[in-house]
PDB file with one MODEL, atoms N, CA, C and O in Angstrom:
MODEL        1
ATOM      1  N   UNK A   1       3.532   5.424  16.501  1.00  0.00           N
ATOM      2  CA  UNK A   1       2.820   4.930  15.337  1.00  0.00           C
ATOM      3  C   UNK A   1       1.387   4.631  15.728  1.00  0.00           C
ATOM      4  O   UNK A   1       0.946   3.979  16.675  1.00  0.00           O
ATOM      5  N   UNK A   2       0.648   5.418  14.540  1.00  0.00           N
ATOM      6  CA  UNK A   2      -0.901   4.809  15.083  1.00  0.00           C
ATOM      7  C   UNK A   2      -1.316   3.516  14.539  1.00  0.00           C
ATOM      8  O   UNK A   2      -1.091   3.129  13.392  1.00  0.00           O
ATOM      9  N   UNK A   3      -2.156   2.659  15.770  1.00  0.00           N
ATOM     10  CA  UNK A   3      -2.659   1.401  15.766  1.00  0.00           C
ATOM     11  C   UNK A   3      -4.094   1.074  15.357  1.00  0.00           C
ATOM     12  O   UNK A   3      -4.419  -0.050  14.977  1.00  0.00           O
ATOM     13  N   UNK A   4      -4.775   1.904  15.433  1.00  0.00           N
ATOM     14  CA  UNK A   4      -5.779   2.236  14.505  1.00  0.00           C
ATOM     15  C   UNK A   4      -6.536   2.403  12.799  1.00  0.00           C
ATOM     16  O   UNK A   4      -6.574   3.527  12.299  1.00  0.00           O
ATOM     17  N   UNK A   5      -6.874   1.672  12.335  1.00  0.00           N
ATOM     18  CA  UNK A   5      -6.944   1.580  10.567  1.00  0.00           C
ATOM     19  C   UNK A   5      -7.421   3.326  10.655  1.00  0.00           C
ATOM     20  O   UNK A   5      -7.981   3.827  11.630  1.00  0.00           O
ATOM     21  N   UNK A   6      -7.131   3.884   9.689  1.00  0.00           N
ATOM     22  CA  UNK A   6      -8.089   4.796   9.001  1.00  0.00           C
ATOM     23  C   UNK A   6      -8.366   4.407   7.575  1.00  0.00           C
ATOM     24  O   UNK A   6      -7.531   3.756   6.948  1.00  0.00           O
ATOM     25  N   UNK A   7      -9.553   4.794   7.019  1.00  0.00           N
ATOM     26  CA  UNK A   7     -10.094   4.373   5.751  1.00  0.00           C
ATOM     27  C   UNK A   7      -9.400   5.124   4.846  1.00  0.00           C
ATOM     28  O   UNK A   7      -9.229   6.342   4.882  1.00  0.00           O
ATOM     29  N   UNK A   8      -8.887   4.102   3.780  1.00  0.00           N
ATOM     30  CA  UNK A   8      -8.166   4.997   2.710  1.00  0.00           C
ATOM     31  C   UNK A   8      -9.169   5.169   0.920  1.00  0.00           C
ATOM     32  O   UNK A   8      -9.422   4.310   0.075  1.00  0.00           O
ATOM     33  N   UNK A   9      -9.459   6.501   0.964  1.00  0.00           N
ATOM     34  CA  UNK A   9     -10.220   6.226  -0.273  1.00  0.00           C
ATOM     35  C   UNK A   9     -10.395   5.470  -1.153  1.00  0.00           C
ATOM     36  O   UNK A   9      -9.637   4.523  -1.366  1.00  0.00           O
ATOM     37  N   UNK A  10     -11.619   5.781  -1.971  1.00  0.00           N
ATOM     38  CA  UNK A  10     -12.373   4.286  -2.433  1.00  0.00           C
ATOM     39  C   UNK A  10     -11.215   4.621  -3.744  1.00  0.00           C
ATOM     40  O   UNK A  10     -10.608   3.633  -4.157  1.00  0.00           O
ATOM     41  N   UNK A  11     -10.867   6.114  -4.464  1.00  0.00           N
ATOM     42  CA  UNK A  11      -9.770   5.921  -5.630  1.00  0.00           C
ATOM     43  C   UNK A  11      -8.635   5.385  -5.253  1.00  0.00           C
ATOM     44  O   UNK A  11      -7.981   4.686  -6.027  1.00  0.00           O
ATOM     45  N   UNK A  12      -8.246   5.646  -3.991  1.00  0.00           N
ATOM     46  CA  UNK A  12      -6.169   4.875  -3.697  1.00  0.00           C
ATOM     47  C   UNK A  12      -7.028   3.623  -4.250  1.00  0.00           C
ATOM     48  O   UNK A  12      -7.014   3.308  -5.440  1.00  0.00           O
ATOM     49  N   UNK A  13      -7.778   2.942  -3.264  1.00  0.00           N
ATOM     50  CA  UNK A  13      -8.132   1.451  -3.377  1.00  0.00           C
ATOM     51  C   UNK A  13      -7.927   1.109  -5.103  1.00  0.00           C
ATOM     52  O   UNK A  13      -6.900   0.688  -5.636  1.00  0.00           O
ATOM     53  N   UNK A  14      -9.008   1.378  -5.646  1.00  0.00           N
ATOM     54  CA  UNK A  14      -8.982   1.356  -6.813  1.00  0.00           C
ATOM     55  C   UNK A  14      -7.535   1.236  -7.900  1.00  0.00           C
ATOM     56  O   UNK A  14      -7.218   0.527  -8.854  1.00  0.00           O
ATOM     57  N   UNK A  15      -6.919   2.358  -7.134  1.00  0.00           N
ATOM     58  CA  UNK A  15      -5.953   2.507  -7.994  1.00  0.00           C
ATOM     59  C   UNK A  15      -4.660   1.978  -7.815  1.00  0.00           C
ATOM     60  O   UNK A  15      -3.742   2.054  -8.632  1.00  0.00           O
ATOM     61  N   UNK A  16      -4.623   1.315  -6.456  1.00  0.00           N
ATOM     62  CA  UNK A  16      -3.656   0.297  -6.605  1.00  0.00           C
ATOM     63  C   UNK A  16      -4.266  -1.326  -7.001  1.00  0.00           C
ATOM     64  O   UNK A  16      -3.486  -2.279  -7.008  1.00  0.00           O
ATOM     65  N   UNK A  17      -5.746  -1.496  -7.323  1.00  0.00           N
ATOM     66  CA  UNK A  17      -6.441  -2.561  -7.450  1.00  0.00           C
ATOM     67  C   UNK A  17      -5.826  -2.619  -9.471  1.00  0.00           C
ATOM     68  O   UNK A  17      -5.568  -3.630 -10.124  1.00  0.00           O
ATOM     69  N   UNK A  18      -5.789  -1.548  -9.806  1.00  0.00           N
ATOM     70  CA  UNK A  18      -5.681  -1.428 -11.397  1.00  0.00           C
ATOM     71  C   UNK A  18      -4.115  -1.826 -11.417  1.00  0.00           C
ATOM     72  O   UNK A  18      -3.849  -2.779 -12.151  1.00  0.00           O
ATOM     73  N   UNK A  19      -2.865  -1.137 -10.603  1.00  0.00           N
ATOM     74  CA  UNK A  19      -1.780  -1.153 -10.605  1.00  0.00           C
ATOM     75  C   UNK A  19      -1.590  -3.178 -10.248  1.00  0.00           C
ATOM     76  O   UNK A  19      -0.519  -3.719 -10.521  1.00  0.00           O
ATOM     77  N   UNK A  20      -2.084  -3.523  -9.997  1.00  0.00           N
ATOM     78  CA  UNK A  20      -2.457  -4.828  -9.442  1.00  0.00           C
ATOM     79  C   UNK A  20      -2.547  -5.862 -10.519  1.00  0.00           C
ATOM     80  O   UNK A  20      -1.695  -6.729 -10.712  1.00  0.00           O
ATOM     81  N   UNK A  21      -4.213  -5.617 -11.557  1.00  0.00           N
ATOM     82  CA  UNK A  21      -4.168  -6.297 -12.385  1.00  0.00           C
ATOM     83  C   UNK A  21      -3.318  -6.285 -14.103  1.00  0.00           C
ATOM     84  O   UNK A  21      -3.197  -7.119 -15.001  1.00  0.00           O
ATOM     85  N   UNK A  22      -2.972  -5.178 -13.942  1.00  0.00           N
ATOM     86  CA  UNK A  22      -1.803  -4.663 -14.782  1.00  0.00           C
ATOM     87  C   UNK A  22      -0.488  -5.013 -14.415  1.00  0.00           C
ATOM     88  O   UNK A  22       0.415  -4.475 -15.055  1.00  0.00           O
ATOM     89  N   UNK A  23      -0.187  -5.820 -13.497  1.00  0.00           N
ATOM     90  CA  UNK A  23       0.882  -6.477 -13.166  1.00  0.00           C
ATOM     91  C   UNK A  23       2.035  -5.400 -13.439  1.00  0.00           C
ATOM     92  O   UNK A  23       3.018  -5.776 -14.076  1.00  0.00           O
ATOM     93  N   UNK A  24       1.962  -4.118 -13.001  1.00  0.00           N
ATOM     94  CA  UNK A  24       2.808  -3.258 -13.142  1.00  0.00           C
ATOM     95  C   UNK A  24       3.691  -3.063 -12.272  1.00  0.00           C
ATOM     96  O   UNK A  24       3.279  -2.927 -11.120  1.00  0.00           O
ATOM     97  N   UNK A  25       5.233  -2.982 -12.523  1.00  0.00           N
ATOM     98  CA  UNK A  25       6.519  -2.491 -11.552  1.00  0.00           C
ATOM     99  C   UNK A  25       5.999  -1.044 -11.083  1.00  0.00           C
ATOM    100  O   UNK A  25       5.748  -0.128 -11.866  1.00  0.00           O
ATOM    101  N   UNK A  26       5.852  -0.970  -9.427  1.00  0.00           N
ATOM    102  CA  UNK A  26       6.182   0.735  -8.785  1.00  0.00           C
ATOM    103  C   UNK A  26       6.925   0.868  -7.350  1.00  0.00           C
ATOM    104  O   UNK A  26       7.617   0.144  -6.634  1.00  0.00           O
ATOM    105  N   UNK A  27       6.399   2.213  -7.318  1.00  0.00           N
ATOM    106  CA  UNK A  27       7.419   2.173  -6.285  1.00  0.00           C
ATOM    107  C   UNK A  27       6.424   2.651  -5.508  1.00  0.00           C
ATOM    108  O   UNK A  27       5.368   3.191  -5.836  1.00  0.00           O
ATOM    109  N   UNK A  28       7.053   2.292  -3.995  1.00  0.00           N
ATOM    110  CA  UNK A  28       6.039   2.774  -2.715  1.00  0.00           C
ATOM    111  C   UNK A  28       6.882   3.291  -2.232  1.00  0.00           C
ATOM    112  O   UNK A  28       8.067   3.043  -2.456  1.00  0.00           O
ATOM    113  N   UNK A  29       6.386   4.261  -1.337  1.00  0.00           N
ATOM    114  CA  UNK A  29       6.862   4.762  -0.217  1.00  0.00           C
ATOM    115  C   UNK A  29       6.075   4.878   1.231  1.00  0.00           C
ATOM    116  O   UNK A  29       5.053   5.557   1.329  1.00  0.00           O
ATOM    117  N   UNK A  30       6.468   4.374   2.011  1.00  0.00           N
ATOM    118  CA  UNK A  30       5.024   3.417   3.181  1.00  0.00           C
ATOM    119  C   UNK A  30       5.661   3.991   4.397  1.00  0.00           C
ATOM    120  O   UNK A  30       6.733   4.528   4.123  1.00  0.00           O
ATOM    121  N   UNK A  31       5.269   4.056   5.914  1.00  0.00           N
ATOM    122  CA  UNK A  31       5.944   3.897   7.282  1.00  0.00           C
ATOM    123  C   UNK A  31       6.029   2.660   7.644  1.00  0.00           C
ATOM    124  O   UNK A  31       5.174   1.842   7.307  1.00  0.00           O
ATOM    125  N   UNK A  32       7.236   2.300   8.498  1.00  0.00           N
ATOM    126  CA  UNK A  32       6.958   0.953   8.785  1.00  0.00           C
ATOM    127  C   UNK A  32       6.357   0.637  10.383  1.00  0.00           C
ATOM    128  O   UNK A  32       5.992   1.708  10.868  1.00  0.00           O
ATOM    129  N   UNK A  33       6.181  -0.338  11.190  1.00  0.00           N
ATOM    130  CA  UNK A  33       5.656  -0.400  12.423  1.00  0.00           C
ATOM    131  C   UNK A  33       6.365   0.636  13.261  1.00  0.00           C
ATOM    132  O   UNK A  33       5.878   1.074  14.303  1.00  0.00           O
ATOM    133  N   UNK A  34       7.482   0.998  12.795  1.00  0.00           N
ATOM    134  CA  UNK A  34       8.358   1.742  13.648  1.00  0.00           C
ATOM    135  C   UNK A  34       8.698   3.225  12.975  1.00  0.00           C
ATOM    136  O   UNK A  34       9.788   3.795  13.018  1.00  0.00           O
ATOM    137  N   UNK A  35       7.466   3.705  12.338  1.00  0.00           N
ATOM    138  CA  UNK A  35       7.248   4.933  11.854  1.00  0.00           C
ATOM    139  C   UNK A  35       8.243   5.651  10.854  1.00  0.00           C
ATOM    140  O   UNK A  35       8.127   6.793  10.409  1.00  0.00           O
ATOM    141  N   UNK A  36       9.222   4.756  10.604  1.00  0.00           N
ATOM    142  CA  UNK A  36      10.294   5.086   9.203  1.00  0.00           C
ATOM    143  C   UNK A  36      10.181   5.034   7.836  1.00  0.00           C
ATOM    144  O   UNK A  36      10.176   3.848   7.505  1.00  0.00           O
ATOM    145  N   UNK A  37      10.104   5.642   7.042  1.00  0.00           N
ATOM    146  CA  UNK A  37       9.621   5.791   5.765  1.00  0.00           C
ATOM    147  C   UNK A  37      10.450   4.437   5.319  1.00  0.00           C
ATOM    148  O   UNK A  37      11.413   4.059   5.986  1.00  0.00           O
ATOM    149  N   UNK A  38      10.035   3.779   4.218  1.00  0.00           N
ATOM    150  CA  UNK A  38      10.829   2.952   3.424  1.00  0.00           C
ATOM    151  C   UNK A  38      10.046   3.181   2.177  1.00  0.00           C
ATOM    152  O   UNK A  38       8.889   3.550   1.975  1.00  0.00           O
ATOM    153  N   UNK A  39      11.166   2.806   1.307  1.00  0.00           N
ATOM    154  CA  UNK A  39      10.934   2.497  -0.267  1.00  0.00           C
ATOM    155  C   UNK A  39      11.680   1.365  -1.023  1.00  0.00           C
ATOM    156  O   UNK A  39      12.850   1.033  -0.834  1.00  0.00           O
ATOM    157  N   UNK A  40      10.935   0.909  -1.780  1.00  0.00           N
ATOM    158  CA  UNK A  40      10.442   0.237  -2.605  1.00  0.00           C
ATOM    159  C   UNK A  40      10.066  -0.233  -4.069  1.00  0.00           C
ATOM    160  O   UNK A  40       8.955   0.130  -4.456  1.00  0.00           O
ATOM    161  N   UNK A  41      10.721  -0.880  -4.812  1.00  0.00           N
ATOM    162  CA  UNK A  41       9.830  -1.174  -5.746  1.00  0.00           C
ATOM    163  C   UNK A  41       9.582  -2.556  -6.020  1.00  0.00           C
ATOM    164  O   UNK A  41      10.479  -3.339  -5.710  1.00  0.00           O
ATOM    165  N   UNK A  42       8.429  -3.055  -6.596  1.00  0.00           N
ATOM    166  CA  UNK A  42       7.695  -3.836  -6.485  1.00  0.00           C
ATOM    167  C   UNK A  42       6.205  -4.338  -7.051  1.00  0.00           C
ATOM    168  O   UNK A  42       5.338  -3.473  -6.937  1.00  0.00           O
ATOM    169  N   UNK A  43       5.800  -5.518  -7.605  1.00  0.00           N
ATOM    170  CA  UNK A  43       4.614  -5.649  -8.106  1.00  0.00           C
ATOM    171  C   UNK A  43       3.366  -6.138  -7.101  1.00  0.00           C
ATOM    172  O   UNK A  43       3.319  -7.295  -6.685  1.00  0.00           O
ATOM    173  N   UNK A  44       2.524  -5.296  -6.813  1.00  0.00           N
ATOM    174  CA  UNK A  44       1.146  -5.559  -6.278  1.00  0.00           C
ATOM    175  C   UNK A  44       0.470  -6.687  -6.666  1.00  0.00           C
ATOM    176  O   UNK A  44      -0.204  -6.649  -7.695  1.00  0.00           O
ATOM    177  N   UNK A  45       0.552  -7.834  -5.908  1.00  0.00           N
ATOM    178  CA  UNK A  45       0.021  -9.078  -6.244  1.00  0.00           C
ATOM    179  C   UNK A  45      -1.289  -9.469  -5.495  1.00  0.00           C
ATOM    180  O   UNK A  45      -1.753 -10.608  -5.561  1.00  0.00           O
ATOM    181  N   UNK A  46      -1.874  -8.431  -4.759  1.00  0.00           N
ATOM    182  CA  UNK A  46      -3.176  -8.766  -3.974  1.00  0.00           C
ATOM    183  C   UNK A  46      -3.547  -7.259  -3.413  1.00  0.00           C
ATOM    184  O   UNK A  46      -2.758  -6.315  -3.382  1.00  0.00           O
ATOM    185  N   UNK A  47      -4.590  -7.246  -3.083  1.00  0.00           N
ATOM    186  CA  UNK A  47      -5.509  -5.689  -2.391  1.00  0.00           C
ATOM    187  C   UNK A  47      -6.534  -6.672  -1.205  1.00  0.00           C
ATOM    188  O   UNK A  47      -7.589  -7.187  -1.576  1.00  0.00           O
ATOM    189  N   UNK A  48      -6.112  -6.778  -0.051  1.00  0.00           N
ATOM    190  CA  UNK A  48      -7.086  -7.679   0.811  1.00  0.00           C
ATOM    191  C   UNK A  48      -7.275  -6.663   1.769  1.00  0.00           C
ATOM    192  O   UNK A  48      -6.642  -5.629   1.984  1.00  0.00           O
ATOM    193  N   UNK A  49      -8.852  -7.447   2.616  1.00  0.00           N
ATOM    194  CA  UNK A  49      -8.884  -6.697   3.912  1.00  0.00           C
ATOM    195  C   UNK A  49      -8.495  -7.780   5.003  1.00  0.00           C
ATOM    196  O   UNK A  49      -8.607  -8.882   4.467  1.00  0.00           O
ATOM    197  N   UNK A  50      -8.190  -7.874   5.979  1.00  0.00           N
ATOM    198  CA  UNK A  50      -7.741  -8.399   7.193  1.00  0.00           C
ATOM    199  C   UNK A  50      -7.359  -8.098   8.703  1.00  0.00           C
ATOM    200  O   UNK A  50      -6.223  -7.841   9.100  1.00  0.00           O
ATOM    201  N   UNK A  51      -8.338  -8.162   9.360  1.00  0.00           N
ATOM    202  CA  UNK A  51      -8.365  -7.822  10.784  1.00  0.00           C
ATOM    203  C   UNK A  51      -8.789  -6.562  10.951  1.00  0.00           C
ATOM    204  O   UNK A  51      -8.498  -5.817  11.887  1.00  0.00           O
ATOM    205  N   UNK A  52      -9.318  -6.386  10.251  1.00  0.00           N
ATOM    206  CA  UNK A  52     -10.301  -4.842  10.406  1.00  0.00           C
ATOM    207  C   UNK A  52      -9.601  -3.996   9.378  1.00  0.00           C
ATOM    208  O   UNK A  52     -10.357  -3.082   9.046  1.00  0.00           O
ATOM    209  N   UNK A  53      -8.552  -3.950   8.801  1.00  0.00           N
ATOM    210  CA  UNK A  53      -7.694  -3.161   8.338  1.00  0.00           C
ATOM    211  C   UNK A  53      -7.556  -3.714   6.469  1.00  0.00           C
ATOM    212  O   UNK A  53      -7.980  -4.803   6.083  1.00  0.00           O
ATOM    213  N   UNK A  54      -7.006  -2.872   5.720  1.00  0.00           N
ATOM    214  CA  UNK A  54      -6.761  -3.195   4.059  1.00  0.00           C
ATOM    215  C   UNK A  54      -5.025  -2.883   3.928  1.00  0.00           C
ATOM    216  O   UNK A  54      -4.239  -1.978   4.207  1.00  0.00           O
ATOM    217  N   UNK A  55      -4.995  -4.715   3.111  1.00  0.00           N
ATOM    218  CA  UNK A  55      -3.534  -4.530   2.655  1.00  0.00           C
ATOM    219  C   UNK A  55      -3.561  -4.642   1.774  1.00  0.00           C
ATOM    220  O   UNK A  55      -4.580  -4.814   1.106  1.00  0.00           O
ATOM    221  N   UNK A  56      -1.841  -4.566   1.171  1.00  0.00           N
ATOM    222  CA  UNK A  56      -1.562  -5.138  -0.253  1.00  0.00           C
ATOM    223  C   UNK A  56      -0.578  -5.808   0.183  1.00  0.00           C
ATOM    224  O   UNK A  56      -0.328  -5.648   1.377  1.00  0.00           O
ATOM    225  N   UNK A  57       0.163  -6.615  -0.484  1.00  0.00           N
ATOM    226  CA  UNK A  57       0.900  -7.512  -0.961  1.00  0.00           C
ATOM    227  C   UNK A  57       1.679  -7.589  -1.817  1.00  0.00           C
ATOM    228  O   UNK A  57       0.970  -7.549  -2.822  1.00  0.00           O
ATOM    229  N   UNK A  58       3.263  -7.726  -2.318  1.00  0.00           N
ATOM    230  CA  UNK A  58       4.032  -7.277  -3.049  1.00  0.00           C
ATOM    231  C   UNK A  58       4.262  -8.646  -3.711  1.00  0.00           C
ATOM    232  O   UNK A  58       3.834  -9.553  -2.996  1.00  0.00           O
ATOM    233  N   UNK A  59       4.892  -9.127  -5.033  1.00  0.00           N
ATOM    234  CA  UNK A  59       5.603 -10.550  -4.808  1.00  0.00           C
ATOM    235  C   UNK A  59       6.631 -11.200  -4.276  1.00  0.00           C
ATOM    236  O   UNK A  59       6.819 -12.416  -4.282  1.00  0.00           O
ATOM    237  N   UNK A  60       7.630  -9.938  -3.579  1.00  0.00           N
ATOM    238  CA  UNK A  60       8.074 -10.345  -2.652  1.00  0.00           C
ATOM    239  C   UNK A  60       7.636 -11.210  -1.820  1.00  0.00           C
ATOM    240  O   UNK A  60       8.338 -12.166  -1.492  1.00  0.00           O
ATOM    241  N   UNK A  61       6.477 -11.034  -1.368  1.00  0.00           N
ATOM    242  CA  UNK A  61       5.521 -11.019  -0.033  1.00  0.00           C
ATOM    243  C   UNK A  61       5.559 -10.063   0.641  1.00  0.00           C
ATOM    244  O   UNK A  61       4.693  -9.907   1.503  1.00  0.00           O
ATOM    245  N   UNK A  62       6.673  -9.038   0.439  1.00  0.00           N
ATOM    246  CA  UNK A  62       6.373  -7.888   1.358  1.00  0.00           C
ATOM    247  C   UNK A  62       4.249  -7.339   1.501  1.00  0.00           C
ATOM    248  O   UNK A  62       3.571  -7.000   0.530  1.00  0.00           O
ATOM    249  N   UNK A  63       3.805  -7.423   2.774  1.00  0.00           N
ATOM    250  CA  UNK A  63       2.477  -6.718   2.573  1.00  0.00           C
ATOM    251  C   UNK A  63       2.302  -5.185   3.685  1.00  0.00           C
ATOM    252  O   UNK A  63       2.976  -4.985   4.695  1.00  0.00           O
ATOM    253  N   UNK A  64       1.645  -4.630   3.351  1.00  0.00           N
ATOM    254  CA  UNK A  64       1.810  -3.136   3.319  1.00  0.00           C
ATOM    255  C   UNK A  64       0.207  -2.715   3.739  1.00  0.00           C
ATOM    256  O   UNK A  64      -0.671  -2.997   2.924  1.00  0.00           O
ATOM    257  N   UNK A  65      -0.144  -2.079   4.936  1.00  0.00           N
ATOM    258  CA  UNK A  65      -0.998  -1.698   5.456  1.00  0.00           C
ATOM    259  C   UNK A  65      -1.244  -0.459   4.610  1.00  0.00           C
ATOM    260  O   UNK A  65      -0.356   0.380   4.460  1.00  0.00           O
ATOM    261  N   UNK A  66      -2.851  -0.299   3.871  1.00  0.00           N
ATOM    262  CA  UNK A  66      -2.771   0.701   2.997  1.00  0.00           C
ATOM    263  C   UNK A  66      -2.439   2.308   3.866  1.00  0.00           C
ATOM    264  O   UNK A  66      -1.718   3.252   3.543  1.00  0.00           O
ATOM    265  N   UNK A  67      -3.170   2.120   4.861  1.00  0.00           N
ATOM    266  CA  UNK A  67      -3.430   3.697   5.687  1.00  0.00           C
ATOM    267  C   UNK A  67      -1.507   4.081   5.924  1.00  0.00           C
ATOM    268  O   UNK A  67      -1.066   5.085   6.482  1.00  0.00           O
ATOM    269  N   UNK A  68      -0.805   3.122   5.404  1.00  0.00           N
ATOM    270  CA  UNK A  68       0.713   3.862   6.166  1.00  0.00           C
ATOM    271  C   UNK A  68       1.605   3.973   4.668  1.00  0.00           C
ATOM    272  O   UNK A  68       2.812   3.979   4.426  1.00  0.00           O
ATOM    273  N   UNK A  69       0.420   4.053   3.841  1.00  0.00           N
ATOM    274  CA  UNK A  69       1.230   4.627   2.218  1.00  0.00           C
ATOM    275  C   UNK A  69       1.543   5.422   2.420  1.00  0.00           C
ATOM    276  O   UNK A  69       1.232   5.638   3.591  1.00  0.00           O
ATOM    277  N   UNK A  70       2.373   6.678   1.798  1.00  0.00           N
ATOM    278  CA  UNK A  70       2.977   7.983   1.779  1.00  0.00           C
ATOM    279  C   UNK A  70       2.460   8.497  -0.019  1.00  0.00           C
ATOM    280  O   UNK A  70       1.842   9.496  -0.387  1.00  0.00           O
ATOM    281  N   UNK A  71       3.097   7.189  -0.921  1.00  0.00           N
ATOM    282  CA  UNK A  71       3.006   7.613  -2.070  1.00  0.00           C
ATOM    283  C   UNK A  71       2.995   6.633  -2.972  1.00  0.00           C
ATOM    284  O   UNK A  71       3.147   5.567  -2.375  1.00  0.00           O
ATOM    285  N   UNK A  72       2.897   6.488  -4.029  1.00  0.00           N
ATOM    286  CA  UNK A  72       2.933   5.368  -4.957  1.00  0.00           C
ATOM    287  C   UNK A  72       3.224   5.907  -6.397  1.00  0.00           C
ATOM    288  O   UNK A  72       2.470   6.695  -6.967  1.00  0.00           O
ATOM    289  N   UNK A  73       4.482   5.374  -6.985  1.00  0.00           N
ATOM    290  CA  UNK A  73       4.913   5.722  -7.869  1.00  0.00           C
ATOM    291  C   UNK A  73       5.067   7.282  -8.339  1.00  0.00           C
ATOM    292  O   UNK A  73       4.818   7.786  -9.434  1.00  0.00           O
ATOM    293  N   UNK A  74       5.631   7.951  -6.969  1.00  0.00           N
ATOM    294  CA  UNK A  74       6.046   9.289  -6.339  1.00  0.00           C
ATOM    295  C   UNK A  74       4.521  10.522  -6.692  1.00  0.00           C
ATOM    296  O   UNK A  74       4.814  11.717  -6.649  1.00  0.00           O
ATOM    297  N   UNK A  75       3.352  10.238  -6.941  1.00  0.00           N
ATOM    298  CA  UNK A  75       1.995  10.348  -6.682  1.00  0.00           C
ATOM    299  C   UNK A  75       1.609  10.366  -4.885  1.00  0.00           C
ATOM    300  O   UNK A  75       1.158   9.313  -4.436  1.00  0.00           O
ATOM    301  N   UNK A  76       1.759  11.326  -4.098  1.00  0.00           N
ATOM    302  CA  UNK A  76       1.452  11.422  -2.401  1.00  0.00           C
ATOM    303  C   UNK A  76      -0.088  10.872  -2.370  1.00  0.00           C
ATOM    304  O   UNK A  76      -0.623  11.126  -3.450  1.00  0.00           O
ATOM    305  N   UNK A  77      -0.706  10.397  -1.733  1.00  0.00           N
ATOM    306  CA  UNK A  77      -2.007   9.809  -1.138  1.00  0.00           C
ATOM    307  C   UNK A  77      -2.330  10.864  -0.321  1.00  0.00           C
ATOM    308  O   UNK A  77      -1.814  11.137   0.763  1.00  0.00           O
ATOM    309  N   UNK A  78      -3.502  11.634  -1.089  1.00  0.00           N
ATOM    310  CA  UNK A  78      -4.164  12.481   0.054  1.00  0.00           C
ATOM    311  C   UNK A  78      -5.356  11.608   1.391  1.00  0.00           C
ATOM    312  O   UNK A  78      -5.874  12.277   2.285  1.00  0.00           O
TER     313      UNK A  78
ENDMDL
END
C-alpha cells in the first residue's frame, strides 16, 4: 500500500463536498491500510485535510483517505 498522498482532483473534491452538504446516503468503495477493497454505505459528514493528506468522514465516523477511493456511488474516480 502506498504511503504517500496523491492529489485527488479539484471535481472528486467538490463532488463529494456537494454529496456532503446534501446530506446524501452512498456508497464507497475505498482500499483499506491493508490494500482490500471495502464497501460501504454511508453519509459524508466532513471533507478535511490532515497531515498532509484529504479525508472524509462518514457518520459512522468511519474516515476515508480520499486518494484510496475506487468509486463513489459505483461512478470509478479517474
Amino acid at each position: 500500500m502506498k504511503d504517500e498522498y496523491v492529489l485527488v482532483s479539484c471535481d472528486f473534491h467538490d463532488q463529494l463536498e456537494s454529496l456532503a452538504t446534501l446530506r446524501q446516503e452512498c456508497r464507497i468503495v475505498y482500499r483499506n491500510a491493508a490494500d482490500k477493497l471495502v464497501e460501504l454505505d454511508g453519509r459524508i459528514v466532513d471533507v478535511y485535510a490532515a497531515n498532509k493528506a484529504d479525508f472524509l468522514k462518514l457518520n459512522d465516523g468511519t474516515e476515508i483517505r480520499l486518494d484510496r477511493i475506487e468509486s463513489v456511488n459505483g461512478q470509478p474516480i479517474s
